[in-house]
C-alpha positions as CSV (number, residue, x, y, z in Angstrom):
1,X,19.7,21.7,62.4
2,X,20.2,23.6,58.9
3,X,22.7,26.6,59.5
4,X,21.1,30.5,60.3
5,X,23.5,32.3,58.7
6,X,20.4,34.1,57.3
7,X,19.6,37.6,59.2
8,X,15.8,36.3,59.2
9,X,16.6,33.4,61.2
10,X,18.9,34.5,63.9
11,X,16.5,37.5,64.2
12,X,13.0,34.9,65.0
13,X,16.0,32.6,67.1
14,X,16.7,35.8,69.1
15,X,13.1,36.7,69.7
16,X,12.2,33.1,70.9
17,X,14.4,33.5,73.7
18,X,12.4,34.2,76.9
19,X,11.7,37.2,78.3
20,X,12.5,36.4,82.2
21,X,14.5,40.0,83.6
22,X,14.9,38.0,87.1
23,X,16.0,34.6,85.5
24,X,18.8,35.7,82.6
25,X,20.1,33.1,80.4
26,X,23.9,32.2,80.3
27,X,25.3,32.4,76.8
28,X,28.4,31.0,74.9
29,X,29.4,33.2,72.7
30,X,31.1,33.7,69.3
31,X,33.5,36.5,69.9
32,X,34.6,36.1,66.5
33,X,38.1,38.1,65.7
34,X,39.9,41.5,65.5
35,X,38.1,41.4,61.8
36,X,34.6,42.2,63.6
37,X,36.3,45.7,64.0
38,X,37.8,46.7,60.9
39,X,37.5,50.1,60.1
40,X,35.6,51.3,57.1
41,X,38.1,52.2,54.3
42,X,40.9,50.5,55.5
43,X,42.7,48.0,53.5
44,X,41.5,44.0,54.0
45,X,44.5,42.6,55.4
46,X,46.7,40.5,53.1
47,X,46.8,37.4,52.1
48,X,43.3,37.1,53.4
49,X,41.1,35.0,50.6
50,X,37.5,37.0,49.8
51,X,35.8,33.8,51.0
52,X,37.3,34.1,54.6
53,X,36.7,38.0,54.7
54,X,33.1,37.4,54.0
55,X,32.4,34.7,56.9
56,X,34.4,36.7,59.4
57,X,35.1,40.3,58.6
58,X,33.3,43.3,59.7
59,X,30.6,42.9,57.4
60,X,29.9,39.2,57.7
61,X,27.2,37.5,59.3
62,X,28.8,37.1,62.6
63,X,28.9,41.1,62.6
64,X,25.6,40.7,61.5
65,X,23.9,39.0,64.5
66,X,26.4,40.9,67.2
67,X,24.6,43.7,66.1
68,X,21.4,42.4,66.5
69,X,22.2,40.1,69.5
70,X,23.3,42.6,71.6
71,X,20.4,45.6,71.3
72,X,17.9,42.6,72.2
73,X,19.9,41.3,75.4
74,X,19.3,44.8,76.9
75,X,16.1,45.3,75.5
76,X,15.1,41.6,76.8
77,X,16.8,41.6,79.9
78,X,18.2,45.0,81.3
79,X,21.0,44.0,82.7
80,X,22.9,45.1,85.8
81,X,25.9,44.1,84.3
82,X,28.1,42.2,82.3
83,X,30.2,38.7,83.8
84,X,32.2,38.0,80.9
85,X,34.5,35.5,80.6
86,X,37.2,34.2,77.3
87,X,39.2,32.1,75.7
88,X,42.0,34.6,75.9
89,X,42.7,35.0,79.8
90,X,43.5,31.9,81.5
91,X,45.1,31.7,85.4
92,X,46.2,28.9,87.3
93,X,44.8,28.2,90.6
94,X,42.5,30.9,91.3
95,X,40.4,32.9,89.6
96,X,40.8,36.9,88.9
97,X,38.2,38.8,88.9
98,X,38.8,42.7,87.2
99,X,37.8,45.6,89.5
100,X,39.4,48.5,87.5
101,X,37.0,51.3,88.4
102,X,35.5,53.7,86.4
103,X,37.3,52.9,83.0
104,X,38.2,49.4,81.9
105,X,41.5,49.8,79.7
106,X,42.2,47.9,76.6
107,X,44.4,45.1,75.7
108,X,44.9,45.3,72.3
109,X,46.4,41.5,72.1
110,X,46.6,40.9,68.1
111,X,49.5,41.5,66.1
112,X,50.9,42.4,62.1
113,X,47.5,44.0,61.6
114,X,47.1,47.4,59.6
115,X,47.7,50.4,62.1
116,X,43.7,51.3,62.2
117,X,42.5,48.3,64.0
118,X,44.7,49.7,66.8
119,X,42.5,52.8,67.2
120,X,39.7,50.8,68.1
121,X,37.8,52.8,71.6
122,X,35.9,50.8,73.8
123,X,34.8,52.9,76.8
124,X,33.7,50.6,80.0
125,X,33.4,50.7,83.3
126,X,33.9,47.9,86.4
127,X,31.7,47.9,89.2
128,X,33.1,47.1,93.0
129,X,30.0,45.3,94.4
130,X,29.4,42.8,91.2
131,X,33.6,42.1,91.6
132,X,32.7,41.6,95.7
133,X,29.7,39.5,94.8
134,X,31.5,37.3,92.3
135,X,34.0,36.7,94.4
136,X,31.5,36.2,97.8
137,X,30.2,33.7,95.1
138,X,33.2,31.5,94.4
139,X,34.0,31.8,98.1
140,X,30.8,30.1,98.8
141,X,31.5,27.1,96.2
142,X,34.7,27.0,97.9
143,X,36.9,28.0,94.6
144,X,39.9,30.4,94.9
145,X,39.2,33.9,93.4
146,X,40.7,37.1,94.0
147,X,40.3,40.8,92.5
148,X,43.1,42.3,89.9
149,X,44.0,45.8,90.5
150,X,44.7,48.6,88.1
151,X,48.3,48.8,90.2
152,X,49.2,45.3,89.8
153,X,51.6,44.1,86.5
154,X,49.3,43.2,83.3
155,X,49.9,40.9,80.9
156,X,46.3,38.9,79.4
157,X,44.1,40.0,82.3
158,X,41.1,40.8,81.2
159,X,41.2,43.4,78.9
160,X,41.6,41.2,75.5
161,X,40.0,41.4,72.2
162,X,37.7,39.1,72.8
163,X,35.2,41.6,74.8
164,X,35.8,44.8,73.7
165,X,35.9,43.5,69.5
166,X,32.1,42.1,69.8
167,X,30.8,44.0,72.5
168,X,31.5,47.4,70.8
169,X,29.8,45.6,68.0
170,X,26.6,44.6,70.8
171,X,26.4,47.4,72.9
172,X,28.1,50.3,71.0
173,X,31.3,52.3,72.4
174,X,30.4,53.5,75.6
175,X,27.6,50.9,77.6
176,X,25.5,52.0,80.4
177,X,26.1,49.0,82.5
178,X,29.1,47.4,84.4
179,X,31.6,45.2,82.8
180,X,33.8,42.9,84.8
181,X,35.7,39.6,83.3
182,X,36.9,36.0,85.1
183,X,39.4,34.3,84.4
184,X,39.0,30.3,82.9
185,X,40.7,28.0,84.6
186,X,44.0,27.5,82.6
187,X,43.8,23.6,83.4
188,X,41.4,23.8,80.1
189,X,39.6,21.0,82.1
190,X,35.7,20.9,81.5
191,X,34.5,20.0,84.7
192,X,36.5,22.5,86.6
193,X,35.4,25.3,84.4
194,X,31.9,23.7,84.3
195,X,31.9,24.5,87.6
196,X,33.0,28.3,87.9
197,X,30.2,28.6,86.1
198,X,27.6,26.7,87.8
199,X,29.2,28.7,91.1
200,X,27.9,32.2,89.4
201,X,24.3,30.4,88.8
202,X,22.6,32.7,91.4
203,X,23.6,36.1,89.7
204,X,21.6,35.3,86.9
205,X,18.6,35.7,89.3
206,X,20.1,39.1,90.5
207,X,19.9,40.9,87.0
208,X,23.5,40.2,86.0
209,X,24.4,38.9,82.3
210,X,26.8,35.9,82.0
211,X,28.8,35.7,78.6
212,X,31.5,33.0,77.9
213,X,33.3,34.1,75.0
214,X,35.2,31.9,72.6
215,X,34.1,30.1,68.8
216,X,32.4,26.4,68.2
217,X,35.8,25.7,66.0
218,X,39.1,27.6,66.5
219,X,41.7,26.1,63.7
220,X,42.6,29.2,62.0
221,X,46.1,28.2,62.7
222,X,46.0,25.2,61.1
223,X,43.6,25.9,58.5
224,X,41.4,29.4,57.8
225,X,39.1,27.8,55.7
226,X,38.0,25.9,58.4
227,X,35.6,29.1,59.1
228,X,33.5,28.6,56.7
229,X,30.3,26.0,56.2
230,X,31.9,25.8,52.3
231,X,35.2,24.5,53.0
232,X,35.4,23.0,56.0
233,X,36.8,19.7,55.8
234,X,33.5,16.7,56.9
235,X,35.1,16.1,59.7
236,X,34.9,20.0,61.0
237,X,31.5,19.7,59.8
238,X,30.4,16.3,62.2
239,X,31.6,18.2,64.9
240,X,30.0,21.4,64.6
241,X,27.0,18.9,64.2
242,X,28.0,17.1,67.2
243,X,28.1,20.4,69.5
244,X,24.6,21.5,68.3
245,X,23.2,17.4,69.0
246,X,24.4,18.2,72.4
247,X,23.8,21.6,73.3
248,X,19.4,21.2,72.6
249,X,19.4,18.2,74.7
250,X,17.1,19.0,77.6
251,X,18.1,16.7,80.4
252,X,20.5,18.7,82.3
253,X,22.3,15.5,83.5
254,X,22.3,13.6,79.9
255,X,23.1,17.6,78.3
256,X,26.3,17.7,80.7
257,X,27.7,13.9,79.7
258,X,27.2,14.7,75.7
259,X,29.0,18.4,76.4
260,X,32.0,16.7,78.0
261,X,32.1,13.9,75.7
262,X,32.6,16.4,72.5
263,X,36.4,16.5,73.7
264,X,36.9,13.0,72.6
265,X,34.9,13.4,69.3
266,X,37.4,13.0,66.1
267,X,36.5,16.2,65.3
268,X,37.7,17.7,68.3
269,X,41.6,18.0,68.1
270,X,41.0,19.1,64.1
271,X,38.7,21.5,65.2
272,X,40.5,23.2,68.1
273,X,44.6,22.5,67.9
274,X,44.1,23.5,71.9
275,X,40.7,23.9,74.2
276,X,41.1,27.3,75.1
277,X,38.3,28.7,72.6
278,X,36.2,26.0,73.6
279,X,36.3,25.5,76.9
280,X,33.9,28.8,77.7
281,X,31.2,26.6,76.7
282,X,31.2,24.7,79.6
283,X,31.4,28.0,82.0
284,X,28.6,28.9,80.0
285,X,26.6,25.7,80.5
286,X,27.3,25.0,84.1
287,X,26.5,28.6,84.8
288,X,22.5,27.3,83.5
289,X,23.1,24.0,84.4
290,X,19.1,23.7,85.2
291,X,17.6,25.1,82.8
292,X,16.8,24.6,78.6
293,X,19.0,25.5,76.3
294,X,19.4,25.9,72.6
295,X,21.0,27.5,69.8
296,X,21.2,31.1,69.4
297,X,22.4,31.7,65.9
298,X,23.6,28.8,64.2
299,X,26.7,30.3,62.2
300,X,28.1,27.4,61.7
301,X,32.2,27.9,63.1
302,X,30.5,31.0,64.9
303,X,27.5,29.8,66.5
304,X,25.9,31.3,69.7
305,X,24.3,28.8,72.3
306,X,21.7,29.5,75.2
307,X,21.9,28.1,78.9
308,X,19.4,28.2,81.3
309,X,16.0,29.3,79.5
């Protein structure tokens, strides 16, 4: 499958997807980076090539297809809320579950950049009876969960960059709806994340949104110009191929194998110097375990995957 970094063919992926209010698809998706919200006017951060800024910044096409991604999820589905999970708050043992009230605060967990990117607002709310009802739900797969308080020490729990960046970009400053993230497991182990999300299946059906949140490859570290379908080194490139081969496989059972597999692929290790950024995708994938699924917006590093349709 070519890549749909074109607006025109996210938009026609977008408006394929089903319109089913009681029966929401799960989604992977690309949270991108702190770049997403760069303010207008304000210096591109150096040592930054013009090629990366292009693919990732706050006018590339990831920014792009947030924008239009998120107007047609409400539009689509009108949610009750938002069960977000990503790469950036892990727990051992047991998963947290926010319940922060009437204003979820910000973690602004990204460092050295210019001082603007640090006025970003983000104004959400939590929501008692989804947090109660997500954890009713893991009690009933029989996985430890517990709430998070506003009263509690904070470090990375569930406040990171990797909701409120895209989702200001999705559903502008202040949504309507509830927000409340979960925490991956930090064992990084498909299966068992495979199955927080298959454990959440039923909220689907009760007008709630699931969103895992993390990016197809993650090796900025190692190499930036990984990000981008023009310099990626072939073997990047098999396994970006490799996830999509997997993902529009419609035997659930045959799907799952080819999903876990893709952590034993050459590519893999290259690709993400540790699982955290991937891992989501298997929350997102057990949580529509039944169901089709496809690709979103094929962005190549920042591609968008459907579960459940």
């Amino acid at each position: 499958m070519g890549t749909l970094a074109a607006r025109d063919g996210w938009r026609n992926a977008i408006a394929d997807l089903p319109v089913t209010p009681g029966h929401i698809p799960a989604f992977f998706l690309a949270h991108g980076s702190p770049l997403l919200g760069w303010p207008e006017d304000t210096p591109i951060p150096s040592g930054l090539s013009r090629g990366v800024w292009d693919w990732m910044g706050r006018d590339g096409p990831l920014g792009q297809f947030l924008d239009d991604f998120g107007p047609a999820l409400v539009e689509k589905y009108n949610p009750k809320g938002i069960v977000v999970f990503s790469a950036h708050w892990e727990t051992d043992n047991e998963r947290l579950v926010t319940d922060y009230g009437n204003e979820n605060p910000l973690l602004m967990d990204y460092y050295g950049f210019h001082t603007d990117i640090y006025n970003i607002e983000f104004h959400s709310r939590g929501d008692v009876a989804l947090t109660n009802r997500i954890l009713d739900a893991f009690k009933k797969a029989n996985l430890p969960a517990r709430s998070t308080k506003l009263t509690e020490a904070r470090g990375k729990d569930g406040r990171d960059h990797g909701v409120f960046v895209p989702f200001k970009r999705m559903f502008g400053a202040s949504p309507s709806f509830p927000i409340v993230e979960v925490s991956l497991d930090a064992s990084l182990s498909p299966s068992k994340n495979w199955a927080i999300g298959k454990a959440l299946t039923e909220l689907r059906a009760e007008g709630y949104l699931i969103i895992a949140g993390g990016l197809a490859i993650h090796s900025f570290a190692n190499n930036l110009e990984a990000f981008n379908i023009n310099t990626a080194k072939p073997i990047i490139q098999e396994f970006q191929n490799a996830i999509t081969d997997a993902v529009v496989l419609q035997d659930p059972g045959a799907r799952r194998t080819a999903l876990e597999s893709l952590t034993n692929h050459p590519g893999f290790r290259v690709a993400h110097p540790r699982e955290e950024h991937f891992i989501p995708l298997y929350i997102a994938a057990g949580a529509g375990e039944m169901g089709g699924s496809r690709v979103v917006g094929n962005i190549y590093a920042q591609t968008t995957y459907a579960f459940g349709l």
